[in-house]
C-alpha positions as CSV (number, residue, x, y, z in Angstrom):
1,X,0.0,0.0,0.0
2,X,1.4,3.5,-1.0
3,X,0.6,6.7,1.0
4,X,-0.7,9.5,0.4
5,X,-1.5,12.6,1.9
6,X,-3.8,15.5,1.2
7,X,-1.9,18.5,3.3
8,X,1.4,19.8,3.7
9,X,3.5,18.9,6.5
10,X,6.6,17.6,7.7
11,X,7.5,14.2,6.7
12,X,10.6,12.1,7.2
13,X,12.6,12.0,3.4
14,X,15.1,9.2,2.6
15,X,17.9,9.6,4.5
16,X,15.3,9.5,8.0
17,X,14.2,6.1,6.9
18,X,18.2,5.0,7.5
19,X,17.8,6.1,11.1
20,X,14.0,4.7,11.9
21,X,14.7,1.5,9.8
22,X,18.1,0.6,9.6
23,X,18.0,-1.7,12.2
24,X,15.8,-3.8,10.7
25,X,17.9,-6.5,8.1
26,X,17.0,-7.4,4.4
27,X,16.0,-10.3,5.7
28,X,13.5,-9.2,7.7
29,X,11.6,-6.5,5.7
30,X,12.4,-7.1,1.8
31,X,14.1,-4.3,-0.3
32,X,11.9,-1.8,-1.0
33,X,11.8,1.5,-3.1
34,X,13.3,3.5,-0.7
35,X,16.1,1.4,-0.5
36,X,16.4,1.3,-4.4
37,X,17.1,5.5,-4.2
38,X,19.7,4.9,-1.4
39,X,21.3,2.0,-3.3
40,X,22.0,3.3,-6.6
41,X,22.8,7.1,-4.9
42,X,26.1,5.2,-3.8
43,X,27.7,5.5,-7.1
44,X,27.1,9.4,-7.1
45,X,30.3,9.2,-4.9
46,X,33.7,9.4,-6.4
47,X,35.2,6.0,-5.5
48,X,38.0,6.0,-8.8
49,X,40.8,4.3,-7.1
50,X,38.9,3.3,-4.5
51,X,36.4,0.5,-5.4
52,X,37.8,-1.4,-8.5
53,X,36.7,-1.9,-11.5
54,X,36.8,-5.7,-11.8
55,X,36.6,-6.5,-7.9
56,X,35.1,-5.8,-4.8
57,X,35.1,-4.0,-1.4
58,X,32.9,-3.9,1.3
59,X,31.5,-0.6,2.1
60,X,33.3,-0.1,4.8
61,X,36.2,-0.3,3.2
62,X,35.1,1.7,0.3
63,X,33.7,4.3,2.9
64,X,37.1,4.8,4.4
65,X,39.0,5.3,1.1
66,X,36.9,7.8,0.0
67,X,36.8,10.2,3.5
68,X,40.5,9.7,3.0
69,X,40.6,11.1,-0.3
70,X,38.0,13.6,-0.1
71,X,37.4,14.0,3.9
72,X,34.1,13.5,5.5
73,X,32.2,16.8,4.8
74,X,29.2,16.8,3.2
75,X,29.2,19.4,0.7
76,X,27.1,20.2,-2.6
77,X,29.5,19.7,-5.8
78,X,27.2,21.2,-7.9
79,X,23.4,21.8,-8.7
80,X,22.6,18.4,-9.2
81,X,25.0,17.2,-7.1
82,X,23.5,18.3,-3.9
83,X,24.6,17.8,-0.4
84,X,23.2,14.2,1.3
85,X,25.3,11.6,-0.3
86,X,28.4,11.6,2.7
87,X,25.8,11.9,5.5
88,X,23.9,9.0,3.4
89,X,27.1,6.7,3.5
90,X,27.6,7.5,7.0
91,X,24.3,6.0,8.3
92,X,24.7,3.3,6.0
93,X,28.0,2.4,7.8
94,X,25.9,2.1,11.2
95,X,23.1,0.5,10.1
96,X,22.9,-3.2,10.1
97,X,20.3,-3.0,6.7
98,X,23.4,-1.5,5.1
99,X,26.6,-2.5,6.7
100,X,27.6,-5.8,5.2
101,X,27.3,-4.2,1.7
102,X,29.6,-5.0,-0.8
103,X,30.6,-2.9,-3.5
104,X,32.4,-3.4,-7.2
105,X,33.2,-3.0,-10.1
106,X,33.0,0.7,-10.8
107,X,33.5,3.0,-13.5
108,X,33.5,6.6,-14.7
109,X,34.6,7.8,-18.3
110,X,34.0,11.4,-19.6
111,X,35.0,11.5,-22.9
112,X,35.0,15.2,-24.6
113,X,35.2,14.4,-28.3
114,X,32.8,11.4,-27.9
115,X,30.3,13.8,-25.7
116,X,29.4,10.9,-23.1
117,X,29.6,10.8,-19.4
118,X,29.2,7.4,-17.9
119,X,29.7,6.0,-14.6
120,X,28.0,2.6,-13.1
121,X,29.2,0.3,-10.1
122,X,27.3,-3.2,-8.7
123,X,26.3,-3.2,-5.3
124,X,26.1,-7.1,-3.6
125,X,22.8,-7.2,-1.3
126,X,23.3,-9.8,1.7
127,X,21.4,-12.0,-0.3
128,X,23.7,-12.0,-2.9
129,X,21.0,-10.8,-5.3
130,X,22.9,-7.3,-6.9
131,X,21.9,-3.2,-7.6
132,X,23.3,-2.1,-10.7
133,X,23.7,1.1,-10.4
134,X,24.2,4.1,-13.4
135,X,24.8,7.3,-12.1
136,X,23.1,10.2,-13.3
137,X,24.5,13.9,-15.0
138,X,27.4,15.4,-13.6
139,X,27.8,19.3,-13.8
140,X,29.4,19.1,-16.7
141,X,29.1,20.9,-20.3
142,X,29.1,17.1,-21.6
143,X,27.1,15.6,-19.6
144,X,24.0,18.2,-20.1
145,X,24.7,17.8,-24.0
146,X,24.4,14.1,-23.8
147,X,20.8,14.5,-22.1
148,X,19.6,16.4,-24.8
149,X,21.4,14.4,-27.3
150,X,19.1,11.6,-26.0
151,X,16.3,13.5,-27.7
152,X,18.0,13.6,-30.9
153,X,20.1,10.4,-31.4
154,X,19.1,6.6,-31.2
155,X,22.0,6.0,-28.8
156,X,23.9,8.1,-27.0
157,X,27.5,6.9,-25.9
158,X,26.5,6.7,-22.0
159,X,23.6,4.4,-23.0
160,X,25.7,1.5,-25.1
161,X,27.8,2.0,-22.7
162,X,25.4,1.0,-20.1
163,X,24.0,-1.8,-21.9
164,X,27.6,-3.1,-22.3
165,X,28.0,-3.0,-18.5
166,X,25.3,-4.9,-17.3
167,X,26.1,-7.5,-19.9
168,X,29.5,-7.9,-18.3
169,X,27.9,-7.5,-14.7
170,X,25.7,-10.1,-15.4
171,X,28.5,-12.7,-16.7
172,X,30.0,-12.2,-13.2
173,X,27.5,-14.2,-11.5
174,X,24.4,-16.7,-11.8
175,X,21.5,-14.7,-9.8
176,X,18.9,-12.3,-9.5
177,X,19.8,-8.4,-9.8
178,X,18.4,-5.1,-10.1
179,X,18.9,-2.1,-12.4
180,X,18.6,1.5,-11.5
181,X,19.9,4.7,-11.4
182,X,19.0,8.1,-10.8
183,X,18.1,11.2,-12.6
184,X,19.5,10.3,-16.5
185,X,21.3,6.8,-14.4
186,X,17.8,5.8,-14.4
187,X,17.2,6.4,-18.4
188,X,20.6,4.1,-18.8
189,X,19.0,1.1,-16.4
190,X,16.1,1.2,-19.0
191,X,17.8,1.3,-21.9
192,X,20.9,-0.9,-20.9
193,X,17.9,-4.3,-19.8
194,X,16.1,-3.3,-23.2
195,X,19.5,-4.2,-25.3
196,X,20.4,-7.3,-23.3
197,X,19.6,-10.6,-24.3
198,X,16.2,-12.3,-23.2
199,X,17.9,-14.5,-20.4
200,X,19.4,-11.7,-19.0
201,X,16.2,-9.6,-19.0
202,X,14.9,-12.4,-17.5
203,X,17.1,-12.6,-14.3
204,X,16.6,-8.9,-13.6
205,X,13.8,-8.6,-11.0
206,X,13.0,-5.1,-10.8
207,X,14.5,-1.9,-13.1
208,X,13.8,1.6,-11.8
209,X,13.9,4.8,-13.3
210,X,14.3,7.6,-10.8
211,X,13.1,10.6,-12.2
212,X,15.3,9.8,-14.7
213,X,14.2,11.3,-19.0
214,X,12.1,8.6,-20.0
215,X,12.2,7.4,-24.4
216,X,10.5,8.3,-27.7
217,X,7.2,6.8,-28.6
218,X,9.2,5.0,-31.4
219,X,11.5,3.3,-28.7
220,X,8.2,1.9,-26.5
221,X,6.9,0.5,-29.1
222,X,9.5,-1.6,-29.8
223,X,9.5,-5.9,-29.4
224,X,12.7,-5.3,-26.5
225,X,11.0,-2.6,-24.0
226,X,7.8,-4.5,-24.1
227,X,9.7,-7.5,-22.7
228,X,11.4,-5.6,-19.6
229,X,8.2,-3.1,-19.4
230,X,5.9,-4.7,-16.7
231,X,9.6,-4.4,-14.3
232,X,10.2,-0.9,-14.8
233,X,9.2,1.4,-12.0
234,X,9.9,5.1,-12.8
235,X,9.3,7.3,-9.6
236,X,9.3,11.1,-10.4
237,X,8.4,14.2,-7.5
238,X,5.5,16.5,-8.2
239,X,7.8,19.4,-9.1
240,X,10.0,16.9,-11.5
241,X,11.9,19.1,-14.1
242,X,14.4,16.2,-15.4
243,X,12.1,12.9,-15.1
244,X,9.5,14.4,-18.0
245,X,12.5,15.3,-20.4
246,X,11.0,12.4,-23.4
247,X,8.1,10.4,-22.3
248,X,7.5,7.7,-20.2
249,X,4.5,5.1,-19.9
250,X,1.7,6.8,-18.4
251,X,1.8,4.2,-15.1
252,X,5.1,6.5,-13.7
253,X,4.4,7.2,-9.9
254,X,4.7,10.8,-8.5
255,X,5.9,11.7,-5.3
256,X,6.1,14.2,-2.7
257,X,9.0,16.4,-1.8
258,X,10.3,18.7,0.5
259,X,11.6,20.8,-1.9
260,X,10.0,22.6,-5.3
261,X,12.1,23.3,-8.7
262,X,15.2,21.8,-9.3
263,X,15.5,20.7,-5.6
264,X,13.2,18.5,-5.9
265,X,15.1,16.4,-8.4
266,X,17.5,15.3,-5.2
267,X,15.8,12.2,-4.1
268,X,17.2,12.8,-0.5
269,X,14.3,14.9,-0.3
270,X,11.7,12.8,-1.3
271,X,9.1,12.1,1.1
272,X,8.8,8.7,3.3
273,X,6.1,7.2,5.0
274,X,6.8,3.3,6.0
275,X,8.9,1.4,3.1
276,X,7.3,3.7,0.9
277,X,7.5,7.4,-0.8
278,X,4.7,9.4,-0.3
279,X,2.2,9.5,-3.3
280,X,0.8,12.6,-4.8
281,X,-2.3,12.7,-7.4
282,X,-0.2,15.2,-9.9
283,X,2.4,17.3,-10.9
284,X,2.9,20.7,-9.2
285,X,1.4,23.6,-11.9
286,X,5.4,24.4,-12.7
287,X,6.4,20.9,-13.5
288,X,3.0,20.8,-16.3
289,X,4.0,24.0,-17.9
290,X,7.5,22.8,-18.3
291,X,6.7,19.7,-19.3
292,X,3.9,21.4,-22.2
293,X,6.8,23.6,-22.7
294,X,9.2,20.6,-23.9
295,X,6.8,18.3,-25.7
296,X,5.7,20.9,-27.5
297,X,9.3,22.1,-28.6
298,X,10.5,18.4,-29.3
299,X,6.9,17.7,-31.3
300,X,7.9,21.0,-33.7
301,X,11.3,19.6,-34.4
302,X,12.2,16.3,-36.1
303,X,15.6,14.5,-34.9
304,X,18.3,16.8,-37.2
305,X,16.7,19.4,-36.3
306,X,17.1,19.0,-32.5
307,X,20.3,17.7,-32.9
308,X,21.5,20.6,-34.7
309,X,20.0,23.2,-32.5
310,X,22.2,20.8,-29.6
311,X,24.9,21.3,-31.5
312,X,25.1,24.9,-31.9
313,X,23.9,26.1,-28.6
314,X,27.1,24.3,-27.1
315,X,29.3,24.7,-29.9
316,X,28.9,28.4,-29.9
317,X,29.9,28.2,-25.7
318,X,32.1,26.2,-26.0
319,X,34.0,29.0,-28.2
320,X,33.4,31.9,-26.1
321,X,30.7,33.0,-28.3
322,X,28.0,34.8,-26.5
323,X,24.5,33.7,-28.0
324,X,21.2,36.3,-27.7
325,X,18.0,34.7,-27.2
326,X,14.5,35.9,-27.6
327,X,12.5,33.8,-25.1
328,X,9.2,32.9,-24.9
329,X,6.6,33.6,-22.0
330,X,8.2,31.6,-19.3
331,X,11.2,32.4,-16.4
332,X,12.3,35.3,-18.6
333,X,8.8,37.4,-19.8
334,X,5.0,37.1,-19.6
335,X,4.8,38.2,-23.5
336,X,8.9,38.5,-25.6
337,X,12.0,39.5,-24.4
338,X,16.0,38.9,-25.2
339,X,18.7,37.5,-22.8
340,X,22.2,36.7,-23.9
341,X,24.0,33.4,-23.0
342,X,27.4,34.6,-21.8
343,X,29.0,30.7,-21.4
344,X,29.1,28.3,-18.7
345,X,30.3,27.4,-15.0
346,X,30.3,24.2,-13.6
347,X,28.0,22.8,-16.6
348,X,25.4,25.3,-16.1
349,X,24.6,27.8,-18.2
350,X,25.3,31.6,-17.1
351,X,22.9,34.1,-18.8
352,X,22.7,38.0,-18.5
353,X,19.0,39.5,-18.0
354,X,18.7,43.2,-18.5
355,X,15.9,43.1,-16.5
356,X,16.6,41.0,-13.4
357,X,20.1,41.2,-11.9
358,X,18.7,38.5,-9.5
359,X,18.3,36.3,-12.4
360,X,21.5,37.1,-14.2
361,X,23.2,36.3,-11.2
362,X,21.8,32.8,-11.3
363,X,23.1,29.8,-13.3
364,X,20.4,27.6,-15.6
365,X,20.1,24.6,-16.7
366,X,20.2,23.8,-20.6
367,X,17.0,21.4,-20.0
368,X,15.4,24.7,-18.2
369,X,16.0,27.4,-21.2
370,X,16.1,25.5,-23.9
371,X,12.2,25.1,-24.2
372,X,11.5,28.8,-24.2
373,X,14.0,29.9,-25.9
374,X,12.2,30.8,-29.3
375,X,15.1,32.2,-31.3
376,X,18.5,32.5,-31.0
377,X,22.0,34.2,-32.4
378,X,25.6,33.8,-31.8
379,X,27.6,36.3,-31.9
380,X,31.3,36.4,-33.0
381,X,33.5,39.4,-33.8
């Protein structure tokens, strides 16, 4: 049974559930969806050099190698990469639902000139069933331009990639696993089962999508995601501004959060009640504009088209050319008005608004603008 609620107030999120029901073993009270977010959030940590990438550790051993490479502050490394994941570890460490983890094989590639970011580690349940875990965009230029390359391309490197790994994952053992991942890690579960054989697809026992971009009509359709459809869970908040970037089937479940906007994509503050998130009837009135906002610029442009307009939104950044906009009604104007693109910090786009300092002063996301941006011009001199 899922809750819901029909009134604000305050409710534990993820990382309370550690502390109230940590002490209570796998074996006890099956994995659940809260434990799928706080699985696959483990390979939003760095462990390169830390956790192999044919072999294992046990988290605590991975734990101390990475507060001894990066200390034990929990700090946001970016937008997306919000504070929670260290203080998430931490409990884990403690709590005997958690403790005997075991953690391998991990990866992380960012290759410029191929325009991928990919990064994916297994994580060994106590009943030797595994997580496969893809982790989701890092504040990166690249990463951001491989989202919206999703929309444009029938493959994007991070998603062969993906596929590639769970094949090899799978080859390591003879169980059960789960696939999931988190924000665009979540697309890459989905798309990684789908272009695996049959037997494989058939070990797999759950794969979620956590408010992750879902596919094109033309990729649901097809014979391989109607095979690993009826596993796929894809959990997205009520304010979700990444999770409706494509489409999903209509059966996706929408949850409450703490937070509004952007901050609502950090499942830390998604909203717990028992061994479940709490439910919500709809999206928040932002999250439907945006999401009208982006169907409706993907459904005017065919796959070249988006690709291109990909293309030269980054290109032109990437060479220090400033680009002018003129935006549609949205965060910008109620009716037309111009901002200029002036590059980028930390994968985020930095924009100048002659008439908001506050929101010059701001950094965007490209999945934010880019559907209400109705023309645009680079300059170069």
């Amino acid at each position: 049974i899922f809750a819901t609620r029909s009134r604000r107030c305050e409710m534990p999120n993820a990382i309370d559930y550690i502390d109230w029901r940590g002490d209570i073993p796998l074996s006890v009270s099956p994995f659940n969806e809260v434990d799928n977010l706080l699985v696959c959030k483990l390979v939003s940590l760095d462990f390169t050099d830390i956790v192999p990438s044919e072999g294992e550790r046990s988290i605590q051993e991975a734990a101390q190698g990475y507060f001894d490479k990066f200390g034990e502050e929990d700090v946001r490394r970016g937008v997306l990469l919000a504070p929670g994941a260290v203080t998430m570890l931490k409990k884990m460490l403690k709590a005997p639902r958690f403790r005997d983890l075991r953690l391998r094989d991990y990866v992380y590639h960012v290759d410029q000139k191929a325009e991928k970011q990919f990064s994916a580690m297994t994580v060994v349940l106590p009943d030797e069933t595994r997580y496969i875990a893809f982790r989701g965009t890092d504040d990166n230029l690249v990463a951001w331009k491989e989202d919206f390359n999703m929309g444009s391309l029938d493959a994007v490197p991070a998603q062969t990639d993906a596929a590639s790994y769970l094949m090899r994952a799978a080859w390591r053992f003879e169980g059960r696993m789960r696939v999931g991942g988190h924000s665009k890690g979540g697309n890459l579960a989905v798309y990684a089962a789908m272009h695996n054989p049959e037997e494989l697809q058939e070990r797999i026992i759950e794969i979620y999508n956590n408010d992750g971009p879902g596919f094109r009509e033309s990729v649901r359709g097809l014979p391989e995601y109607q095979r690993i459809a009826p596993k796929i869970r894809t959990l997205v908040p009520q304010y979700s501004l990444v999770g409706v970037l494509l489409s999903h089937d209509a059966d996706f479940e929408i949850v409450e959060s703490t937070e509004t906007g952007i901050s609502a994509h950090n499942g830390y503050t998604w909203e717990v009640l028992g061994t479940s998130f709490v439910r919500c009837e709809d999206f928040a009135f932002r999250s439907r504009v945006f999401n009208d906002a982006v169907h409706g610029w993907a459904d005017g442009l065919d796959l070249q088209q988006r690709q291109e307009l990909t293309d030269a939104v980054f290109g032109a950044l990437e060479a220090g050319q400033p680009i002018i906009c003129s935006m549609r009604p949205g965060d910008f104007t109620t009716a037309g008005h111009f901002i200029v693109l002036t590059g980028t910090q930390d994968g985020l786009l930095c924009v100048v608004d002659p008439n908001s300092p506050a929101r010059s002063a701001s950094l965007w996301e490209y999945s934010r603008l880019e559907p209400q941006i109705k023309t645009l011009w680079a300059y170069t001199a």
